[in-house]
C-alpha positions in Angstrom: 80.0 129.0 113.2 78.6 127.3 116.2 77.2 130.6 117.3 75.2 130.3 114.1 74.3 127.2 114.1 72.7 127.7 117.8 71.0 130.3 116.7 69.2 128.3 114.3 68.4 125.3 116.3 66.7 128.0 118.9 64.9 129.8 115.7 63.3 126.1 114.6 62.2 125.4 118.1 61.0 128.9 119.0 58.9 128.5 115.8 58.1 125.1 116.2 56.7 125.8 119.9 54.5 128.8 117.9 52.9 126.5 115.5 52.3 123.9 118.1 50.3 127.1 119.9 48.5 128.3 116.8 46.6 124.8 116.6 46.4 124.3 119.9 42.7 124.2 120.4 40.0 123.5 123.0 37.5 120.7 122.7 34.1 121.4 122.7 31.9 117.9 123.0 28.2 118.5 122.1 26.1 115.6 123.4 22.2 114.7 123.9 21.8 114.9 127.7 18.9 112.0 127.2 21.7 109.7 126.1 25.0 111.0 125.9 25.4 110.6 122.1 27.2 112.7 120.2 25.1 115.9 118.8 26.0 117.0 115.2 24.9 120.1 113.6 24.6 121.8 116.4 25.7 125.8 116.1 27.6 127.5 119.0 27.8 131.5 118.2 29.7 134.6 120.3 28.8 137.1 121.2 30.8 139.3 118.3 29.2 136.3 116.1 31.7 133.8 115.2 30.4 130.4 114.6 31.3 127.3 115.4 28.8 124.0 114.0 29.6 120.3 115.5 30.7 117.9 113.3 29.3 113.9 112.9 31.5 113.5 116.4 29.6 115.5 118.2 33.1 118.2 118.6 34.0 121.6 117.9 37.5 122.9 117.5 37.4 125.8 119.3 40.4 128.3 118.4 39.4 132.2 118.8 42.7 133.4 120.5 40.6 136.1 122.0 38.4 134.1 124.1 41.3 131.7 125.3 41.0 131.7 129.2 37.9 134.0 129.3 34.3 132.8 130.5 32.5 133.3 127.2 28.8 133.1 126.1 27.6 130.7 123.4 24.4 130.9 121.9 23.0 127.8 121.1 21.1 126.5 118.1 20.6 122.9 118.0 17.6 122.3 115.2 15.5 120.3 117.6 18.0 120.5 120.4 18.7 122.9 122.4 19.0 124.6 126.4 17.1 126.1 128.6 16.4 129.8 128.5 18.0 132.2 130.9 16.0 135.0 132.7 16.4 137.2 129.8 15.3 134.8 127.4 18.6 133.9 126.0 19.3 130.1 125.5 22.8 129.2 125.9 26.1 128.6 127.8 29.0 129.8 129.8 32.1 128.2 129.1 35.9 129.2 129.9 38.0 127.9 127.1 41.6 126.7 127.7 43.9 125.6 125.1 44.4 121.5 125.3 41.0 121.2 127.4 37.9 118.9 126.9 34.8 121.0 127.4 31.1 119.5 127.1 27.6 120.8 126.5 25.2 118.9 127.2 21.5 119.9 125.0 18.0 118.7 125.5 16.4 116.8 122.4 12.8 118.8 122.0 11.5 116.1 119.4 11.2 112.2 119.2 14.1 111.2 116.1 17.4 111.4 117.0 20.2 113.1 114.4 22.6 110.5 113.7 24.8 113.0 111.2 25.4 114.3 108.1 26.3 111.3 105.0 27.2 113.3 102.2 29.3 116.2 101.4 33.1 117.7 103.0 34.6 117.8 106.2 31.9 114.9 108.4 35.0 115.1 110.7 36.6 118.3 110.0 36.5 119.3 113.7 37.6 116.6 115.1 40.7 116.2 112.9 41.6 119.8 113.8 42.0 117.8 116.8 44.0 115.0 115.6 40.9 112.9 116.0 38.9 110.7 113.3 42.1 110.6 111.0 41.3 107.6 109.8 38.4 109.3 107.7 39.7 110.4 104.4 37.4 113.2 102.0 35.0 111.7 99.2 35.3 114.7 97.1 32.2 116.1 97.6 31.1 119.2 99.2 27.0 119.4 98.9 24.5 117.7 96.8 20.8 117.6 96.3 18.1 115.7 97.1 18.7 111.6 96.9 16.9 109.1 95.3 17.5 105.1 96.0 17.0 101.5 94.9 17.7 98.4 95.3 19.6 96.7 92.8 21.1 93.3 91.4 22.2 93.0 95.5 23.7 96.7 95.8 22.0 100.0 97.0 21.9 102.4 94.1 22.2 106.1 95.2 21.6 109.2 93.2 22.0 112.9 94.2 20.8 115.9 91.9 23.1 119.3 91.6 26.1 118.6 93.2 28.8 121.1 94.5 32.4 120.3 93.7 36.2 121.7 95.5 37.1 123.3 92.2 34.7 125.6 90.9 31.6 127.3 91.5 29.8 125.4 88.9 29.9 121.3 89.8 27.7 118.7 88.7 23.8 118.8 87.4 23.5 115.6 85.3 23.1 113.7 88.6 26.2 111.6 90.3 25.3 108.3 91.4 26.7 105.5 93.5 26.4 102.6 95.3 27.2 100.7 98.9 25.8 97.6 100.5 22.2 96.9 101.0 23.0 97.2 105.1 25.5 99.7 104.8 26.0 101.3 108.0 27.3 98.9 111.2 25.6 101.0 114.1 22.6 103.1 114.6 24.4 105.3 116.8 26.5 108.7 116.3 29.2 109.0 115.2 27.7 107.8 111.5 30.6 107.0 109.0 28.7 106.2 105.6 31.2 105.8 102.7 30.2 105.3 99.2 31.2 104.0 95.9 31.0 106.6 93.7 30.9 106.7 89.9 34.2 108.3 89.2 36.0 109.7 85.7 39.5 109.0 84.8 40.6 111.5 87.7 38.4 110.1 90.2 36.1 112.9 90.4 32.5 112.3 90.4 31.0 112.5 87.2 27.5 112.6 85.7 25.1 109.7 85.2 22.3 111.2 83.7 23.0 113.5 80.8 19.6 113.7 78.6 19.7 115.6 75.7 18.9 119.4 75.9 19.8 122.5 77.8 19.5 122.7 81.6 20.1 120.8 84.4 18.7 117.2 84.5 16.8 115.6 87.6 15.8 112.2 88.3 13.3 110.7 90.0 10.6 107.9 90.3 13.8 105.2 90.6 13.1 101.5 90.5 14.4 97.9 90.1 11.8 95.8 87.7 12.2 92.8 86.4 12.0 92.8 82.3 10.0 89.9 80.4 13.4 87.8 80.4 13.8 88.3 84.2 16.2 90.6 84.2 16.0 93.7 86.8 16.5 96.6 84.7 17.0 100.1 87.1 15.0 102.8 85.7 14.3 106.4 86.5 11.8 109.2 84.8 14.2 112.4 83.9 13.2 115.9 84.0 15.0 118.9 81.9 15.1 121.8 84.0 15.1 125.6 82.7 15.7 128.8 84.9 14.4 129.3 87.0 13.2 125.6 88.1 11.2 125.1 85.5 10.5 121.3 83.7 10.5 121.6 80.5 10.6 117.7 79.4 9.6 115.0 81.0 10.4 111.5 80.4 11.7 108.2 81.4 15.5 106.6 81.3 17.2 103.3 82.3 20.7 102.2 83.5 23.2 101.1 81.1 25.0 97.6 83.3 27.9 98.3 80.6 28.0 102.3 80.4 27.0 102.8 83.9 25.1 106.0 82.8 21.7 106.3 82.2 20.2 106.0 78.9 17.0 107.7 76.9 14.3 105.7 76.7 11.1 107.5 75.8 10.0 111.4 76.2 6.8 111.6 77.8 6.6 115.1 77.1 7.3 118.4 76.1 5.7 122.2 76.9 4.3 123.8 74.8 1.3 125.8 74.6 -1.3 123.3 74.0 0.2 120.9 76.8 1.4 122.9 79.1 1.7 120.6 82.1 3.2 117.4 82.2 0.8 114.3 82.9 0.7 112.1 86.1 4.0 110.3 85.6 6.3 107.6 88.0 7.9 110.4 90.2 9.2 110.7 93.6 9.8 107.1 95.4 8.8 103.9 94.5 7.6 100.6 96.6 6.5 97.8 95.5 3.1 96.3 96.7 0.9 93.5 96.6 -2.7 93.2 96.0 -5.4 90.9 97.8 -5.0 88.6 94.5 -1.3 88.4 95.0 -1.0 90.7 92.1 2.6 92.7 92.3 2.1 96.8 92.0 5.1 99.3 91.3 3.9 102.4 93.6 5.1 105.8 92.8 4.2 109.2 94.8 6.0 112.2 96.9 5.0 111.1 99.4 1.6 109.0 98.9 1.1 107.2 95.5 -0.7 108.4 92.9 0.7 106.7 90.0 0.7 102.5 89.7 1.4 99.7 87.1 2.3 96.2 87.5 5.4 95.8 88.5 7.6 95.2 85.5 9.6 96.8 83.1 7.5 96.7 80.6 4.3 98.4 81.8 7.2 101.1 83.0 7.6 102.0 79.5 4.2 101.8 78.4 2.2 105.3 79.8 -1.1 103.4 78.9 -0.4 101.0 81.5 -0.4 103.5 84.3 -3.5 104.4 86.2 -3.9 107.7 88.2 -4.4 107.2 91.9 -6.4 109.6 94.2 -3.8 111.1 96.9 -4.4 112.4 100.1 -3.5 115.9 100.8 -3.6 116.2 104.0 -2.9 114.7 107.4 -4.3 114.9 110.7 -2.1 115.7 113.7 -2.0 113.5 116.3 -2.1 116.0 119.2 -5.0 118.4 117.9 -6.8 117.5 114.4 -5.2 120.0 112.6 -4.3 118.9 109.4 -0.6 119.2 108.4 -0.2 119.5 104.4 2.4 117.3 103.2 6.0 118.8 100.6 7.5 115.9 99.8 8.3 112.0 101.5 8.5 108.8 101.2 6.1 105.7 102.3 7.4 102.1 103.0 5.6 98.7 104.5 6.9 98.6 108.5 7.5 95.0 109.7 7.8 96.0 113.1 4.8 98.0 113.5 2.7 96.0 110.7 1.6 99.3 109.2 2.5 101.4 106.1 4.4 104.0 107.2 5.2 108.1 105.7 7.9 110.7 106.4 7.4 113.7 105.0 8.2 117.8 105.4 5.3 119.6 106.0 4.4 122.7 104.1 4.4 126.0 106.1 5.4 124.6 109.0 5.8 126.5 112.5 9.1 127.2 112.5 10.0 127.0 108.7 8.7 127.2 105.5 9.8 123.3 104.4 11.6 122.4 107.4 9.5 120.0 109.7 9.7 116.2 109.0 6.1 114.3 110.3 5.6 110.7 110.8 2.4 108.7 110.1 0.8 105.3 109.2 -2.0 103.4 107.6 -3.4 100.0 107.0 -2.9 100.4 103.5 -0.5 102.8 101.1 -3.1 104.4 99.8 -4.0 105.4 103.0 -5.9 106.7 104.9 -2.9 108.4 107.1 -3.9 109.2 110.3 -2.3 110.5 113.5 0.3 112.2 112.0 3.6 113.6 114.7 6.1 116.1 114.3 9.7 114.0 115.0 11.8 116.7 113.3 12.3 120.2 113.1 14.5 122.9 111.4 14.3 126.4 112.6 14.1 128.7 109.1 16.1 126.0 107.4 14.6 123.7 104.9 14.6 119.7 105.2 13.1 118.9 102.1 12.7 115.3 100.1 13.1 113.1 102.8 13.6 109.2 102.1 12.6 106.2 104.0 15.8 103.6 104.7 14.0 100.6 105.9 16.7 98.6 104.2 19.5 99.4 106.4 18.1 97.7 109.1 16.5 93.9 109.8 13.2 93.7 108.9 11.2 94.1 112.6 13.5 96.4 113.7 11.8 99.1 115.8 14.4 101.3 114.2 13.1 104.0 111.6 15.7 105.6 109.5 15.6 108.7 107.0 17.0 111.3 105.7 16.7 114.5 103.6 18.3 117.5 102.5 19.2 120.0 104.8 19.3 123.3 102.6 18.9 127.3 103.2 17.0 127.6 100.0 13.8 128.5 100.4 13.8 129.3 103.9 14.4 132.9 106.4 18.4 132.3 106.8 20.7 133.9 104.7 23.3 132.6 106.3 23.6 128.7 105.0 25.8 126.6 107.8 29.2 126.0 106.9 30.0 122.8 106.0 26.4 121.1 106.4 24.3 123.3 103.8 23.2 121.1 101.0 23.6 117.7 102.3 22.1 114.8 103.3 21.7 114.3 107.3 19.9 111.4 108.9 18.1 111.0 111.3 16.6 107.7 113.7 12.7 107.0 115.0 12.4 104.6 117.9 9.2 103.1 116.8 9.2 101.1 120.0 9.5 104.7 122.2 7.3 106.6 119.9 3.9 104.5 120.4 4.7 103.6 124.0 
């Protein structure tokens, strides 16, 4: 019997001491060699092709038994950051890793904003809690979502995503989910970025829709804004679109939050195709500011990025179409650096205290190294322009970085601090190979103002 029972006690350690091996990984520490922030999104590939993508910390888990204790070549693919290039051409590194060891890369930054990490979606610290690190981070439920839209509401920041991708099945959410956070909501500009929201759960606590408008299809919002209603009372209010296959609006109108429901409610249809109307009319799309005349008169903006839609800034001229009035919108900026002019996707524009100029972020269409995956930076006296001296801060290499937003209200207002995001996405671009973990999310990113204009 005691036989036995040492043979046991040496079969639970011997396969104790094998589990303890089979996580045992190296740490890989990807950092900005400007700075020595942590780097996220940033891909590491072997040579037989395995990848390995940072997470918000800046850290890989690195765990091919194969390549334990053998000097081993990483390509590296940084989006904007990056290393110099061998005598062959090949940009990367040589690294030997050893299980229970701290390695560190150190990559260049190529353009002027700084990736602060990924907000939405699953595993923000997956690597690093392979590593026992970041545990106190728990899983929103989320694994990707579309492009955001934001306002600012009865003191809270209201958040909406389009389609969202769920754990469970292939099919997740396309009513929109929503939620909110503080109007501040993030205590540091610096990497590592930990942004948690308050979602709008069902009875499981599983993110549920906020937007579902009658009809087939997916629904999409857009155009949101807080305006005050003849009473005083700020009502939040989107326009809707009804989307067919294969991304195709097929009804237009507008929608506004329901403070009891917390869903969105029909309002008014704008419009419907058909063959004598075709096309939908100028409507409040994309995102809104608000804006004052030289009378004093208060504006309600709307544009993606530059306006082209306005109405005085209440709740009522939102719902009446007759109120609006069509705005002429640039379509096209010129770069700083050589004249050329850089077409605008899609942005945002917002009044910057510190620099006492309207500002824009936007993707540019057909850029140089992706179809929709360059974000530019410009300003003006005025938001309607006229945008001038336009610079490239971001860049995507045959990914897409489409629908960026402004955050001007995360920070005080004469910060030199520019904040943004957008939705980093392989649709519509050369990869067919999204990145694990980050594809179809939100990632964003920091402007020194104060650096940019020295």
């Amino acid at each position: 019997m005691n036989i036995i029972r040492y043979a046991s006690v040496l079969f639970f350690f011997a396969m104790l001491v094998q589990d303890v091996r089979a996580i045992d990984c190296c740490r890989i520490n990807i950092i900005d060699a400007e700075n020595g922030w942590p780097v996220p999104l940033v891909e590491l590939r072997t040579t037989h092709n395995m990848r390995f993508v940072s997470d918000n910390a800046g850290v890989i888990a690195f765990d091919l038994p194969e390549l334990m204790n053998v000097q081993t070549w990483f390509t590296v693919e940084g989006h904007g950051y990056g290393v110099p290039a061998d005598g062959f051409g090949f940009r990367g590194v040589k690294l030997v890793p050893v299980p229970g060891k701290d390695l560190t890369v150190k990559v260049r930054r190529e353009l002027p904003a700084k990736r602060l990490g990924r907000i939405t979606g699953g595993g923000i610290f997956g690597e690093s809690q392979k590593l026992g690190l970041q545990q106190d981070w728990s899983e929103q439920g989320i694994l990707g979502c579309d492009s955001v839209q934001n306002a600012v509401h009865n003191g809270r920041l209201f958040w909406a995503w389009g389609d969202t991708v769920l754990p469970g099945y292939p099919l997740g959410r396309f009513q929109m989910i929503g939620a909110s956070t503080g109007i501040q909501p993030l205590a540091s500009f610096e990497p590592p970025v930990r942004l948690r929201f308050d979602y709008f759960t069902d009875e499981a606590k599983v993110v549920r829709n906020i937007a579902s408008m009658p009809g087939n299809g997916p629904t999409w919002l857009d155009g949101f804004a807080s305006l005050p209603d003849k009473t005083g009372t700020q009502r939040l209010v989107a326009t809707y679109s009804k989307i067919k296959a294969p991304l195709d609006a097929y009804e237009v109108g507008l929608c506004t939050w329901n403070e009891q429901t917390q869903v969105f409610d029909q309002k008014l249809v704008v419009w419907k195709r058909s063959d004598a109307d075709p096309a939908p009319p100028v409507i409040p799309h994309g995102h809104s500011v608000l804006w004052k005349d030289e009378t004093g008169k208060l504006w309600a903006l709307f544009g993606d990025p530059f306006p082209d839609v306005k109405f005085s800034a209440t709740y009522e001229d939102w719902l009446a179409p007759d109120s609006w009035q069509v705005v002429d919108s640039r379509k096209s900026v010129a770069s700083q650096d050589n004249g050329e002019q850089v077409k605008p996707h899609r942005g945002a524009i917002a009044w910057n205290a510190y620099r006492k100029k309207w500002v824009t972020i936007f993707t540019q269409f057909h850029g140089t190294k992706s179809l929709l995956g360059e974000i530019w930076y410009a300003e003006a006296d005025s938001p309607f322009g006229p945008w001038t001296n336009a610079i490239k801060v971001v860049t995507h290499s045959k990914y897409t970085f489409y629908n960026p937003q402004l955050h001007t209200e995360f920070t005080v207002a004469d910060s030199p601090i520019l904040l943004f995001e957008a939705t980093y996405t392989h649709t519509f671009s050369a990869t067919s190979e999204p990145t694990p973990r980050h594809d179809y999310n939100q990632i964003l990113y920091r402007l020194d103002l104060d650096k940019l204009h020295q």
